[in-house]
C-alpha positions in Angstrom: -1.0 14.6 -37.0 -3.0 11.6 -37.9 -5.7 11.0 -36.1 -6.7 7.1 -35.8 -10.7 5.7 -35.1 -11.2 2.3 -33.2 -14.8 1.2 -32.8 -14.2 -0.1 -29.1 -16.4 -3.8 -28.4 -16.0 -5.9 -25.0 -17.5 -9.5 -25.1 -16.1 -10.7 -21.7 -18.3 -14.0 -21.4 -16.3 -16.1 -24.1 -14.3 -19.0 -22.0 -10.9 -20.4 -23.7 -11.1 -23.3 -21.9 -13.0 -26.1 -19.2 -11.2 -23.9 -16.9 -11.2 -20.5 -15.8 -9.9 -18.7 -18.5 -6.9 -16.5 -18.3 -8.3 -13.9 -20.7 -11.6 -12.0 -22.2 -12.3 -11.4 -25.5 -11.8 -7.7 -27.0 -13.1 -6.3 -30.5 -12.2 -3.6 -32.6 -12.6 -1.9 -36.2 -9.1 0.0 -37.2 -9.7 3.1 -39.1 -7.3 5.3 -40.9 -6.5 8.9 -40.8 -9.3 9.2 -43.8 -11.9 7.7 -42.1 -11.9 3.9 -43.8 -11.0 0.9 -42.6 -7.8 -0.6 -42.3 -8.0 -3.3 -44.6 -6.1 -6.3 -44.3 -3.3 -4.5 -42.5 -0.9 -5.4 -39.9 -1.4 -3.3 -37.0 -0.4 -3.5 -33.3 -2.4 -2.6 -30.3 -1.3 -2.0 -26.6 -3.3 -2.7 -24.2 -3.5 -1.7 -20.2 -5.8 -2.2 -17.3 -6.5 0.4 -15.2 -7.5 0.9 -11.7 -11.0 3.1 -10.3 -10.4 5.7 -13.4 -9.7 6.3 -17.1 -6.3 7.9 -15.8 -5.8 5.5 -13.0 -3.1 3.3 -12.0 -1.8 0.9 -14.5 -2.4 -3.2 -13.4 -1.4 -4.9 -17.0 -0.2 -3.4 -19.8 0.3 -6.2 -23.1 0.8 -6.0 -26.2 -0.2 -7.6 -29.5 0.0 -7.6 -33.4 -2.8 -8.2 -35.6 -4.2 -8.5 -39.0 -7.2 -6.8 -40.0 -9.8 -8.8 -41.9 -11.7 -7.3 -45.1 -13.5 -5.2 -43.2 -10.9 -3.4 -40.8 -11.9 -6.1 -38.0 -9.8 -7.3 -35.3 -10.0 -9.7 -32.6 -7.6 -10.7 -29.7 -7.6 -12.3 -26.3 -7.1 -9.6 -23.7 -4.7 -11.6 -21.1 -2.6 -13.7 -24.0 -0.6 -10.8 -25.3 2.8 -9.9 -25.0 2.9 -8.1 -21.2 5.2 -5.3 -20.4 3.4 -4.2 -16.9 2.2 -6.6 -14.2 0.9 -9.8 -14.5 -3.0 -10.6 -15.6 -3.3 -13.2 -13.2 -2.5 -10.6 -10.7 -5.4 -8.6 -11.3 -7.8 -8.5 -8.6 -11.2 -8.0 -10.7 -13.7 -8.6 -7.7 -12.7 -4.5 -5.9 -12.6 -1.2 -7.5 -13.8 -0.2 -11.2 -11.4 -1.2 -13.9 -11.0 0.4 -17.2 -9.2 -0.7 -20.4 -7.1 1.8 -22.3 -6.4 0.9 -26.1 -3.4 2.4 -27.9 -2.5 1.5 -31.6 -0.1 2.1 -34.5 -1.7 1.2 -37.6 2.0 0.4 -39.2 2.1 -2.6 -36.8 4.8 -0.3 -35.0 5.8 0.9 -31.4 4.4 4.1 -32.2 1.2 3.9 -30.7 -1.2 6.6 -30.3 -4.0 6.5 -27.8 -7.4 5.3 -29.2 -9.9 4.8 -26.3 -10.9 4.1 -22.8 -13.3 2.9 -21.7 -14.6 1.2 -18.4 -15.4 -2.7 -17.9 -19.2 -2.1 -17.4 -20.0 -5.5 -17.0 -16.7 -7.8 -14.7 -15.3 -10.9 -16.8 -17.1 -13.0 -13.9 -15.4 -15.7 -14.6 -12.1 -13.7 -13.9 -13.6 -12.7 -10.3 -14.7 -15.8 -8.9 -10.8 -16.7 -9.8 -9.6 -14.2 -7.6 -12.6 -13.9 -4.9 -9.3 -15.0 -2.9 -6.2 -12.4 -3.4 -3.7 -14.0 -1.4 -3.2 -16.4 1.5 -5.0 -16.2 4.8 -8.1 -14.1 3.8 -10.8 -16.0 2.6 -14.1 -15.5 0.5 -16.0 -12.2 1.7 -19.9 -12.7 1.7 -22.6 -10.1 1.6 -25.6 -11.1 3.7 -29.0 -8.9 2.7 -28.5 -5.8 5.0 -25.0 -5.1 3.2 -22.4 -6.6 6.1 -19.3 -8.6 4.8 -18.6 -11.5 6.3 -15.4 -14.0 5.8 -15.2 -17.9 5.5 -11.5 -19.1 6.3 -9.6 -22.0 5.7 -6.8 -23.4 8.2 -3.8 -25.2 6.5 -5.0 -28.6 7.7 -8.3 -27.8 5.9 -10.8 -26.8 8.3 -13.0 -24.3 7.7 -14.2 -21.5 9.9 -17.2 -20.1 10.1 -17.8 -16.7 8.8 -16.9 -13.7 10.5 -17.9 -9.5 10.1 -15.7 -7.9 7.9 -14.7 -5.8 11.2 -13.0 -8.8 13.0 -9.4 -8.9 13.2 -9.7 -12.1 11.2 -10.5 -10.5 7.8 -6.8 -8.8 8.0 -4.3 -10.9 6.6 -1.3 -11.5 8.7 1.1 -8.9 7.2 -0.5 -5.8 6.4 1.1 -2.8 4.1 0.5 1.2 4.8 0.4 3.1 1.5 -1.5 6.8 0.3 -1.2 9.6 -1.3 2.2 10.4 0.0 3.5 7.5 -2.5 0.9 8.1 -4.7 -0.6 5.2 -3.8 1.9 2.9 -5.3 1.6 -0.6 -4.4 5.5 -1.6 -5.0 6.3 1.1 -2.1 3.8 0.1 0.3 5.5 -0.2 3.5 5.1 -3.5 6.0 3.4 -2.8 9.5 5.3 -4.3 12.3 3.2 -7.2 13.9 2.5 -10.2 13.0 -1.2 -10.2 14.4 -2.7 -7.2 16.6 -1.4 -4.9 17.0 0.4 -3.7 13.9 2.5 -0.5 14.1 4.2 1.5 12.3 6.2 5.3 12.2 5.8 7.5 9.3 5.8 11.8 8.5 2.6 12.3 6.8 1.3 16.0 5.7 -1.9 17.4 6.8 -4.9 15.7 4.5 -3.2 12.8 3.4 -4.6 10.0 2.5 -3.9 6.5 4.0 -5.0 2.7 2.9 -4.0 -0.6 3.9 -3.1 -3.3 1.5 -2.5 -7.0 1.8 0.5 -7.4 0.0 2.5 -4.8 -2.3 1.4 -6.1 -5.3 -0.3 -5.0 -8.1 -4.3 -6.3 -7.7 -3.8 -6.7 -3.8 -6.7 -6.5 -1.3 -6.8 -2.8 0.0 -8.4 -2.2 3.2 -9.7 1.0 4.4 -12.5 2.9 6.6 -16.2 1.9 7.1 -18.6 4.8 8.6 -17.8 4.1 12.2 -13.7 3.8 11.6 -13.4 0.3 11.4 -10.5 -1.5 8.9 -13.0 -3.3 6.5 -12.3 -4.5 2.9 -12.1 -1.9 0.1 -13.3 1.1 2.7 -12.5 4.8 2.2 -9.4 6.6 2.1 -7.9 7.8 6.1 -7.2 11.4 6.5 -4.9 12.9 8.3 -5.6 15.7 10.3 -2.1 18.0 10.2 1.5 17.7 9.7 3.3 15.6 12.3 5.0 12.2 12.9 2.6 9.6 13.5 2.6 6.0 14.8 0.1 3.9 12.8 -1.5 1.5 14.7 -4.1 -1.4 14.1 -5.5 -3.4 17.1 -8.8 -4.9 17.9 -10.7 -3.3 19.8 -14.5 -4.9 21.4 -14.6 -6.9 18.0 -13.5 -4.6 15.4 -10.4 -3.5 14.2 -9.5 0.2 14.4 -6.7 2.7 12.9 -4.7 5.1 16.1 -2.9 7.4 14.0 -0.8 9.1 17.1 0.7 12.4 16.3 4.1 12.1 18.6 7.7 14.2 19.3 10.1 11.8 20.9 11.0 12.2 24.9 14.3 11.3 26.4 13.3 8.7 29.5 16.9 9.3 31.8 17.8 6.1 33.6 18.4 8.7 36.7 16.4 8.9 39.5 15.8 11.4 42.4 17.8 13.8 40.3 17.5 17.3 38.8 17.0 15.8 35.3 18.4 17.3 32.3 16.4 19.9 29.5 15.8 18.7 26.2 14.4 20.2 23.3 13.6 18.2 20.0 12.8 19.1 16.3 12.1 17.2 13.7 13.8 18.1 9.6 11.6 17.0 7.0 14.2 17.4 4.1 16.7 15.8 6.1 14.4 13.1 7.9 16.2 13.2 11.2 15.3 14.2 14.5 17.9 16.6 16.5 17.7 16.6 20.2 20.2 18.9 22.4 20.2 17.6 25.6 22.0 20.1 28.8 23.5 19.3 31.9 24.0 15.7 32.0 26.0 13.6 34.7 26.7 10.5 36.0 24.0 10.9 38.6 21.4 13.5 36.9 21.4 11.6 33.6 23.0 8.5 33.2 21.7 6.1 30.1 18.5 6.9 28.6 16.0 5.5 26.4 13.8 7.4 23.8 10.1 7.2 24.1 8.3 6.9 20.7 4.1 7.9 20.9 3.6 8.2 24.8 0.5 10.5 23.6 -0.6 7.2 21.6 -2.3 4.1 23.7 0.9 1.9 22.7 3.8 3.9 23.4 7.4 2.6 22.9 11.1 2.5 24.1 13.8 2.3 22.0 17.2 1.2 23.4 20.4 -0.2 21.7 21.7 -4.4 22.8 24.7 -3.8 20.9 26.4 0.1 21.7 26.5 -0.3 17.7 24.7 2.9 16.9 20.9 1.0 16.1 17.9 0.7 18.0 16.5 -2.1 19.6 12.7 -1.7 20.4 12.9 -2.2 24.2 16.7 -2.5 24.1 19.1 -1.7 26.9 19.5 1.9 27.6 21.6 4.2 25.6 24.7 5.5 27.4 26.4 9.3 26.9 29.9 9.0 25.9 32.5 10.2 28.3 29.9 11.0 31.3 31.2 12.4 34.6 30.2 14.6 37.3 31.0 17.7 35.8 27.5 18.6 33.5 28.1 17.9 30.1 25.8 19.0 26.7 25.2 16.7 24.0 23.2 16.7 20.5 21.5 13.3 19.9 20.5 12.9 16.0 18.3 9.7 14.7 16.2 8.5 12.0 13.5 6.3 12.2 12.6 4.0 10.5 8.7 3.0 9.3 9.1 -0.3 11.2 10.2 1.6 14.5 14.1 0.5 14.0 16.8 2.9 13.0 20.2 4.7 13.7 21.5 7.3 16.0 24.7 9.3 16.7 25.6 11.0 20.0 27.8 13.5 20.7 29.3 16.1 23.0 28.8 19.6 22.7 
């Protein structure tokens, strides 16, 4: 197999234009199986950004076709090819390492072959101060001396705040996203917390030792959020491990000036409507390949059970009820009760499925047994 040779130069201070330019300029020499340059040739190069590692996610992939000069030389504008992935203007060039991976076919072809990566030593600046700001609501982080982040906000009328610790419950933006290594950390998948504000919950199976960020919005470039040393949701902290296997409410609140992560490892109850009764047994399990919970509830009546309500994280400091407005078969968080179908005196067994979904909502059947 031919083997191809790219001398691999960076020069990420030229500016296209007055403004903040929408590319950085990339350099290369094209060599040929043999060893000489590609002279005068017509080659194509693709190009792709990549996130914290030379095998890490791919931001912006584009593509462009070149001519070599006399001496094997190309130049292009990285941002002004051809994209296939992303968007460069998406790119959020002020968190994480990024590295550019260059792949070419010396017959100006598709049939590109991987030539180099290499990692963006030195940020096109000019690229960060453009994106300082990843989306709306959150602001320009500053780093005083001693290393703490603080934010400077903007209302829509204009005013501006004054700064505030990275720790505050103003550095999140309103909607926040959960993602990890149980979606590989895939931005597009990231799912929405419920709350707009504190708190922000959510409902998720994770494994033992997963790991969990937070992410502004789902797309490529997007602010992450994470762990500082004490626990606290900061900008571009570490990853959040989980401790075992379980269902888990996520949640975000403030907390004495700080923002912390409650990750609430939870089975479901039954809460009967019935009082001063003998109360029915349950007994729950949870199927991971099918994603439902199964509860068998015995020796329910008009007066020992009644309706019911299930309880989502009453181990957790914001537990929840989830009831059903409608009879239609879907939750309503704090809904009316649930009622058995064809109750009476005589005790009656029933097997209760549900899913849930991340944003506490979901479906259930009920049914006698």
């Amino acid at each position: 197999m031919k083997k191809l040779y790219a001398a691999l130069g960076l020069f990420v201070a030229t500016f296209l234009s007055a403004q903040v330019p929408q590319a950085f300029s990339y350099q290369t020499i094209a060599f040929n199986a043999s060893g000489a340059p590609i002279v005068n040739g017509n080659v194509s190069l693709k190009v792709s950004i990549l996130e914290n590692t030379a095998t890490g996610n791919v931001l912006y992939t584009e593509v462009h076709n070149k001519t070599t000069n006399a001496k094997g030389l190309v130049n292009l504008n990285i941002g002004q090819g051809t994209p296939s992935t992303g968007t460069f203007g998406g790119i959020n060039w002020g968190t994480n390492s990024k590295f550019v991976k260059v792949e070419m076919d010396p017959q100006g072809g598709s049939n590109y072959t991987n030539v180099g990566v290499n990692q963006l030593m030195s940020v096109p600046y000019a690229q960060v101060s453009k994106t300082v700001v990843t989306g709306a609501g959150q602001g320009i982080t500053l780093v005083s001396p001693n290393g703490t982040n603080y934010t400077l906000n903007v209302s829509d009328s204009g005013t501006l705040s004054l700064p505030t610790t990275s720790g505050s419950s103003n550095s999140l933006p309103s909607n926040l996203y959960m993602y990890g290594s149980y979606n590989s950390f895939n931005n597009s998948t990231a799912e929405l917390l419920k709350g707009n504000g504190s708190p922000k919950v959510g409902y998720k199976y994770l494994q033992a030792n997963s790991q969990i960020k937070f992410l502004a919005s789902p797309s490529n470039g997007a602010q992450t959020y994470g762990s500082d040393s004490n626990g606290n949701v900061v900008p571009n902290g570490n990853n959040y491990n989980i401790a075992s296997n379980g269902y888990y409410q996520v949640l975000i609140e403030n907390f004495i000036g700080t923002t912390k992560v409650n990750f609430a490892n939870f089975s479901p109850k039954i809460k009967f409507t019935a009082i001063g009764a003998t109360l029915p047994t349950t007994s729950v399990t949870y199927s991971t390949s099918t994603g439902k919970f199964t509860v068998n509830i015995n020796g329910v009546t008009t007066s020992s059970g009644g309706s019911f309500y299930i309880q989502l994280a009453t181990e957790g400091p914001n537990p929840e009820d989830l009831g059903d407005n409608l009879n239609d078969g879907s939750f309503d968080i704090d809904g009316s009760a649930i009622t058995f179908p064809n109750l009476t005196s005589t005790p009656k067994n029933y097997k209760l499925e549900f899913n849930l979904n991340f944003n506490g909502t979901g479906t259930y059947t009920i049914v006698e047994i």
